[in-house]
N, C-alpha and C positions, 0 to 999 in steps of 0.2 A: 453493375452487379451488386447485388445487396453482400454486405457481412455474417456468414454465420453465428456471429454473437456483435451484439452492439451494445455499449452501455444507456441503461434507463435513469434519464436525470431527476426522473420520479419518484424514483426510490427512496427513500427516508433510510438516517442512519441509524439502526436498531440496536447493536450493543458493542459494545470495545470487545475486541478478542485480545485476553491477556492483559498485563496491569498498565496502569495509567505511566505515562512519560516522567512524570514525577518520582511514582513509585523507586523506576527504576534507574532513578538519579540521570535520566537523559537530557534536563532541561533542571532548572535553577527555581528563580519566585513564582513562576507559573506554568501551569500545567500545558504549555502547547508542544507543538511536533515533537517527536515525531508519534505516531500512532495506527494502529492497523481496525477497524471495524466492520463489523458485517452488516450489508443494506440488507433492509425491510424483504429484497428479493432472492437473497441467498448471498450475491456476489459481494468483494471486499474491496474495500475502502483504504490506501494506505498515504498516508501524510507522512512525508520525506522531504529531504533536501533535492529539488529538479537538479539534475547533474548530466541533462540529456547534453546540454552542448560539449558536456566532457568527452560523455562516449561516443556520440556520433559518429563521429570517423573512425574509430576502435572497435566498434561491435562481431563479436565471435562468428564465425561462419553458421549459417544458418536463424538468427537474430534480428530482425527487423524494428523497425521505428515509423511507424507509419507517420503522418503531419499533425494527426491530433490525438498522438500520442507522450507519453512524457515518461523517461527514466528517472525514477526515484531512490533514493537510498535511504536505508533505515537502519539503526545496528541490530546486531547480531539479539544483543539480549531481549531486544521489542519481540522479535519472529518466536526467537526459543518462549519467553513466556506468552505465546500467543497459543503456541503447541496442543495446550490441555483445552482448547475453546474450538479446536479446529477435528472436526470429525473427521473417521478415515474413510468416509465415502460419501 
């Protein structure tokens, strides 16, 4: 049975929503993770710490983890300034 959404590896990464990992003193000499971007098709893009093997056995009723999927973390101030880039519909 197919997925009602599946990700397209096609997609190109089109814009950072919210400031750079830098900006927001997340990361030190260079600009990597963590970070949230919108692909070329609408859907988001987020670069975190994998912490799936933390939750795995923890996850809240109703939560799933499919096999090619992966829990990420990212802090709180990446999502908040991502806010103003994020339309409400």
């Amino acid at each position: 049975m197919s997925r009602p959404w599946e990700a397209d590896p096609a997609a190109e990464l089109h814009r950072r929503l919210g400031k750079s990992p830098l900006e927001l003193g997340n990361t030190t000499a260079s600009p990597d993770c963590p970070d949230i971007w919108e692909l070329s098709n609408g859907d988001i893009a987020v670069v975190g710490r994998d912490l799936t093997d933390s939750y795995r056995n923890r996850l809240p009723e109703g939560m799933s983890l499919s096999r090619d999927e992966r829990l990420v973390v990212i802090p709180r101030n990446q999502l908040i300034s991502a806010k103003r880039d994020i339309p409400d519909a």
